[in-house]
N, C-alpha and C positions, 0 to 999 in steps of 0.2 A: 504494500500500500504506500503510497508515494503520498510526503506531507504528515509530518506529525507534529501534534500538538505538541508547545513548549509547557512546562508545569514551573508554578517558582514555588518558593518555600516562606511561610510568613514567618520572620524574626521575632522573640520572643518581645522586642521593642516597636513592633508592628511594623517593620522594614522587608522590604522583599528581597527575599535569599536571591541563591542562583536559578537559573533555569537553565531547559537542554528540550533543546527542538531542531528544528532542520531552518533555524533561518528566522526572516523577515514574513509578518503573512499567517505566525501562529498561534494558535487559537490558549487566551490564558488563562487556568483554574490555578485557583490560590487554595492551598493547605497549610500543614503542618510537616516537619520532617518527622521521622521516623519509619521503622524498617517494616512492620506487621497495622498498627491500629490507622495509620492515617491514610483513609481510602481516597479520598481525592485526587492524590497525588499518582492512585494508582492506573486514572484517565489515560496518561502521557501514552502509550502505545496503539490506543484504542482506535481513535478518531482522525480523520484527514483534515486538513486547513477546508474552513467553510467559512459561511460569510459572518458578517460583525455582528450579528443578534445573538447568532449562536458563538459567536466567542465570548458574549459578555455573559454569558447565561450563569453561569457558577460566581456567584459570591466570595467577600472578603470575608478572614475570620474577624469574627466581632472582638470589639476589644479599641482600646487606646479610645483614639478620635475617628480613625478611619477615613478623614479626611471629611466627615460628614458633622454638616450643623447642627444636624440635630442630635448627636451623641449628648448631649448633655440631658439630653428633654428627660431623660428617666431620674437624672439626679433632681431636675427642674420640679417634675411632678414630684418627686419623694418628699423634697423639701416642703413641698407645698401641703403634705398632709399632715393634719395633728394626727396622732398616734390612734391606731384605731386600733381595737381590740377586733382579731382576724376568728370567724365563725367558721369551722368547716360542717359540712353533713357528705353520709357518703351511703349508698344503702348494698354498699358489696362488705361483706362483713371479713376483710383482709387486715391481717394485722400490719403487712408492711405499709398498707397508708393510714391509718391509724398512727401508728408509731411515726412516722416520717410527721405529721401533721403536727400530733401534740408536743416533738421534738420541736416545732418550732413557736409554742407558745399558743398554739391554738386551740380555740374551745369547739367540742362538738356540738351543734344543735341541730333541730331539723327541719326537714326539708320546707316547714311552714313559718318558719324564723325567719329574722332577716341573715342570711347567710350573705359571707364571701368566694367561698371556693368549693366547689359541688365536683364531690368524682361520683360521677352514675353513670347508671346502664344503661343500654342506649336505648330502652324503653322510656324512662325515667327522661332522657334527655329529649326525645322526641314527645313527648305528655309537655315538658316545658316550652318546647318551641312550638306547640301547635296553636293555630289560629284560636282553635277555642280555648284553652288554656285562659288566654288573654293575660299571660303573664311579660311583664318586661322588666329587661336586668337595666340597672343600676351601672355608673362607672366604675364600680369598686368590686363587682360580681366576676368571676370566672367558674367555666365552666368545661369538662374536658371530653364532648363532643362535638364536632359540627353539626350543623343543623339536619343535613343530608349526606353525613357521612359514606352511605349507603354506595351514594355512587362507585366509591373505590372499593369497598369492604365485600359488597356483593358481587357473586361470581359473574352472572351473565352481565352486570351491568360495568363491572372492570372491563370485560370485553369490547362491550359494546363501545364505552368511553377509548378503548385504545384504537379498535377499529376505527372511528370517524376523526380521531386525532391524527392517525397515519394519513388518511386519505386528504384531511385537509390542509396539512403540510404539502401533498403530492400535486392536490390544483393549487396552491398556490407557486409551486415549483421549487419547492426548497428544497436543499441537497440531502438533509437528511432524510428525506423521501425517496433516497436513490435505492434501486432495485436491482436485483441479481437472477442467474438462473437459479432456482431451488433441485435438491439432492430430494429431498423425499417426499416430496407432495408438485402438483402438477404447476407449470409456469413457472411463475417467478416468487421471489422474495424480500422483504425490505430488508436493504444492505445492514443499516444500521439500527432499525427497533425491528428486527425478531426477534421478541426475549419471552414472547406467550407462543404455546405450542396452538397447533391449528384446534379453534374451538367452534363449535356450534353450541345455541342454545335450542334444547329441543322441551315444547314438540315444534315449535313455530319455525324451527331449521331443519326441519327433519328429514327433506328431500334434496337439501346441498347436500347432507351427511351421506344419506347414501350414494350419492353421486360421490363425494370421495372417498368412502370406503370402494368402492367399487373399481376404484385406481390401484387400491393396493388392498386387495384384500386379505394380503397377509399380517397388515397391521393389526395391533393391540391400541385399543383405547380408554379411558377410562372415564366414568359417569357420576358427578356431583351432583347434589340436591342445594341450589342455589343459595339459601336463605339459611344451610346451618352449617356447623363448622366440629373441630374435635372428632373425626373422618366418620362422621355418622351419614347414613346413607351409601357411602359410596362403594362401588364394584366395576370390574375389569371385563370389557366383553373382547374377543379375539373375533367372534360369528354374526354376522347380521342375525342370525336365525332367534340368537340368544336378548338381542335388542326386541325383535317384535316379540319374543317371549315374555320379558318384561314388559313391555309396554299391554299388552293382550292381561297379564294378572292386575297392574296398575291400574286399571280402569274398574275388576271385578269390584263384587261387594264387599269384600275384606280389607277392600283398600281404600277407597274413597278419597279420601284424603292425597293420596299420591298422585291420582288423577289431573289436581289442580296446582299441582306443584313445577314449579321449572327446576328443570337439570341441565348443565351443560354437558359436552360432553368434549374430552379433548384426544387430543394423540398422546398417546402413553410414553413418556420418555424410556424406552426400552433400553436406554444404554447407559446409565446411570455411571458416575466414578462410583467406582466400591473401592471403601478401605475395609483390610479384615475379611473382602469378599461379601461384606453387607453396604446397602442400600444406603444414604443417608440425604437430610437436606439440609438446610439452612436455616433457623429463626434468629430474623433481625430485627432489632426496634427502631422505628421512624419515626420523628419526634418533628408535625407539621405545627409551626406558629401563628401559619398564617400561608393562606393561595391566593391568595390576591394582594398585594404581591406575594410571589413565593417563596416562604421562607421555612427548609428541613435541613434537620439536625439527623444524625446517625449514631446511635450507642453502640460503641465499641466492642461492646462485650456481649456479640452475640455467640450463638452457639450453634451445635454440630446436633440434630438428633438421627439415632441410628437406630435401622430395624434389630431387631432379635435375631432374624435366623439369616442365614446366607441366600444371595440372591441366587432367586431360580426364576429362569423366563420360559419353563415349561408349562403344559398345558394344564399337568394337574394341578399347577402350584400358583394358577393363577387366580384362585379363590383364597388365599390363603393371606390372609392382610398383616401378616406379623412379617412375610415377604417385603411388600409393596409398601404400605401405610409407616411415613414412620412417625405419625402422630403419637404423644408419650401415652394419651387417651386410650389410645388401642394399646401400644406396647405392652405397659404395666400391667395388663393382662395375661402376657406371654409367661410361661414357664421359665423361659428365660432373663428373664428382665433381674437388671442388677440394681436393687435399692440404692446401693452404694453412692453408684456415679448415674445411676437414672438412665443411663445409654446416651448421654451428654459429653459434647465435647467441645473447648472452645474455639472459637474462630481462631485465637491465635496461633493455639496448637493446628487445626488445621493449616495455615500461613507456614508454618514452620513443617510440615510434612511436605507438603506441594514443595517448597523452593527445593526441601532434599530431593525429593522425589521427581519432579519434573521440571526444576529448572525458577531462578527469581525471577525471569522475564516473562514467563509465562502467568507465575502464580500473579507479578502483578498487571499483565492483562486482562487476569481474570476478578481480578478485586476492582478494577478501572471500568471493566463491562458492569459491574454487579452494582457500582454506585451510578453507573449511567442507565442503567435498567431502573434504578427505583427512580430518579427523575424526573424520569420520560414516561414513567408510570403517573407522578402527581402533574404535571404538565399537562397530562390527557385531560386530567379531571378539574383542573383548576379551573375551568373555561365555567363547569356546570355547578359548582361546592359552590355552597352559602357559605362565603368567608365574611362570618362574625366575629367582631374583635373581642367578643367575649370568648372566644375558644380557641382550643388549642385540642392537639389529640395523636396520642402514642398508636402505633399501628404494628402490628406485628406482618412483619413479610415472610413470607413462608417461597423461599427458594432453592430448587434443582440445580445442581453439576451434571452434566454428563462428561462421558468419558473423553471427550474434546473439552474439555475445561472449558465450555461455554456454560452461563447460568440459564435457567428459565426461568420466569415469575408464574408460582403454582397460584399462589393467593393471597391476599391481604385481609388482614383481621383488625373490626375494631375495638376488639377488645380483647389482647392478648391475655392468656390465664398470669394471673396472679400467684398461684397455686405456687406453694412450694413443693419439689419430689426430694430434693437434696439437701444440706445444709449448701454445698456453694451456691447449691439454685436460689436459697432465701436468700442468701446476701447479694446477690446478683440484682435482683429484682427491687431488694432494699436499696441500692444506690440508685437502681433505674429510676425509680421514684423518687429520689433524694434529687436527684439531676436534674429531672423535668420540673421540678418545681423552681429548683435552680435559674433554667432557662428562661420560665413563659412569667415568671417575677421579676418586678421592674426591683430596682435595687434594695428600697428599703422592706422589699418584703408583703407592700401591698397591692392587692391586685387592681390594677387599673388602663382601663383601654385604652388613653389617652398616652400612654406608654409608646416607645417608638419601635418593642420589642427585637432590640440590640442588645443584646447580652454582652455585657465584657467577657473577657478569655478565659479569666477566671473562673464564672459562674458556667462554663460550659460544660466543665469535670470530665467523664466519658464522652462525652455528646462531640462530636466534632461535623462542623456547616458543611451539606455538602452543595445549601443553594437558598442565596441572598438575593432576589431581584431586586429589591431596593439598592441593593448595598452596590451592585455591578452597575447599574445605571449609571449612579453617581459616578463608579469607576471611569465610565464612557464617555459621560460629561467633562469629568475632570482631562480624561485623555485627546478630546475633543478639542482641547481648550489649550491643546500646547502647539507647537510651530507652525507655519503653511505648510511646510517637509514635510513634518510629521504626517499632515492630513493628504498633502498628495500621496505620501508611501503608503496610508492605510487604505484610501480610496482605490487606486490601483491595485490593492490586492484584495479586496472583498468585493470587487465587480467582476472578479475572475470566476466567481459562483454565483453571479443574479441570472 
């Protein structure tokens, strides 16, 4: 691939490190150094020089001034509050937000008090945002779902929001809409967001699907119940025969219920990286502040879950979900499952296996794909999310390797489990929470919208930007606003992709 992006290094005094690109023309995300947790930086191999929207797309790490006027506006509000006694209520009965909360001096009350800071379920959170409710927050309220989180969280509707997001990249003619010949499905492929495997949502797609099963009908695919998570519902069909079997009992009288339900259905990542000779995926946490503009964070410390038994892509073993699923939900089921360590492993340790095992430039192409997938994932959806400054909201990504160290995006969750399986698991989860409160807190600690939700460097902990719109604007501005040279030499090279 000719043209790679330069990456620079943000200095611990907000100064920009070195970079390393091919030149004049390339395209620049700002990180942190470091060999394993700082994924941004692991973009550099990934992408071709494209045009200036898309090179301003990644954000500055927050912190210092940033060159931005309104960095102070958090200190400006802080200052401006008397001290207010901070009310949480929560109706998930978790001790690490509990404990995280009352660690910071806050009192519980409920949901009919006047509260500041609301972790609910996204029932709970949708009864608040609805029209009839006729409830409205206050400037000192937070709350930690969007209004319509649905769009990303839900399976057919992830789709659907990535589908019309490619396509309207593609009429508008922009290079990340460029297209390839495709290996395992018919035509072509989008060069740079293939990161969801071919999906249908059925029944309403149910005649593309067998038109592409019927291209390869030796593929395996697999079938989700849209609207629930923790791998309930889901199964492997390899047979058409086996789809209208289902679909023929789904309708009977024992089932009713399934009838009216959506599934999608997708291609089965058949070729999964196995370590150990088992199956595993990815749960990361995505910490969105805000989609209009866009601004997500990435905790560091996600993790590895692995199946129980050794992968088999044989026919009998394709019922067998201790295989395939590597939900801990299902796992901890298995005869095998290890209390111990939970079948958990860290992303680091993984980082550290891959560069042995297959090389650093690879492992960091493949952590550079993995933060350009989740993106390009909230970018789909940002167009259609209620971005109310009252919220904010953790999302667990639930991501595939295959055995080309390419990731796929399985699914997004808006409400990752809390659930402790392990002692590292509780403390993992305790700082998770520690951190995001960290983040979506203006300094002094109280919540207010009026916030310009800039976190200093400090307050990031784990969490590290993987994308500031605000914050890169200004960059462009600022960039903008240096020599006629300058702007000749940038115009000449981003017309080279209109």
């Amino acid at each position: 691939m000719q043209g790679y992006v330069r990456v620079y290094s943000r200095n611990a005094d907000g100064t920009s490190g070195g970079g390393a690109g091919d030149g004049e023309g390339t395209i620049v995300y700002y990180g942190c150094a470091g060999p394993i947790g700082e994924w941004t930086q692991r973009i550099a191999s990934l992408q071709p020089t494209i045009d200036q929207s898309v090179a301003t797309m990644y954000g500055r790490l927050p912190g210092a001034n940033n060159g931005n006027s309104n960095a102070a506006g958090g200190a400006g509000v802080a200052s401006s509050h008397e001290r207010i006694k901070i009310g949480f209520c929560t109706d998930l009965d978790k001790s690490v937000l509990v404990n995280n909360f009352e660690k910071r001096g806050w009192n519980q009350v409920n949901g009919d008090d006047d509260w500041h800071f609301y972790w609910a379920g996204v029932q709970t959170c949708r009864n608040i945002f609805s029209v009839d409710s006729g409830y409205r927050m206050h400037d000192n309220q937070m709350i930690n779902h969007f209004p319509n989180h649905y769009e990303l969280s839900r399976k057919d509707l992830l789709v659907k929001n990535i589908k019309r997001y490619r396509k309207d990249l593609e009429r508008d003619g922009n290079p990340l809409a460029e297209k390839t010949e495709s290996n395992n499905s018919s035509g072509t492929r989008y060069l740079y967001l293939d990161f969801v495997p071919t999906t249908f949502v059925l029944p309403a797609d149910y005649n593309m699907f067998v038109e592409e099963y019927r291209k390869f009908p030796l593929s395996t695919w697999i079938m989700k119940p849209c609207g629930k998570s923790q791998g309930a519902g889901i199964f492997l069909i390899n047979k058409l025969s086996k789809l209208k079997k289902w679909s023929r009992e789904a309708k009977g009288p024992f089932h009713p219920q399934i009838a009216k339900e959506s599934y999608v259905i997708s291609r089965y990542i058949d070729n999964p990286l196995l370590i150990g000779g088992k199956k595993f995926d990815l749960r990361l946490y995505v910490l969105v502040a805000s989609f209009r503009p866009l601004k997500a964070y990435l905790f560091k410390l996600g993790f590895c879950r692995f199946c129980t038994v050794k992968y088999d892509t044989s026919v009998t073993e394709l019922d067998n979900m201790y295989v395939h699923l590597t939900n801990v939900s299902v796992q901890k089921h298995g005869g095998e499952y290890n209390t111990l360590h939970g079948g958990k492993w860290s992303v680091q340790n993984l980082a550290l296996y891959l560069e042995g095992t297959r090389g650093k430039e690879v492992t960091d192409r493949l952590f550079g794909a993995i933060s350009w997938l989740i993106v390009h994932s909230l970018r789909a959806v940002a167009p259609v999310m209620a971005s109310d400054r009252h919220c904010f909201e953790c999302y667990g990504y639930d991501i595939i390797i295959d055995n080309a160290l390419k990731p796929w995006l399985v699914e997004v969750n808006a409400s990752p489990s809390l659930t402790s399986t392990t002692v590292n698991d509780r403390i993992l989860k305790y700082k998770l929470i520690d951190n995001i409160l960290s983040v979506v807190l203006p300094p002094d600690g109280v919540p207010d919208v009026r916030w310009n939700k800039v976190p200093t460097a400090d307050a990031l902990g784990n969490f590290e930007l993987l994308i500031d719109e605000e914050l890169a604007a200004q960059d462009e501005a600022q960039s903008n606003s240096n020599t006629s040279s300058h702007h000749a030499k940038s115009s000449r090279m981003s017309s080279r992709w209109r």
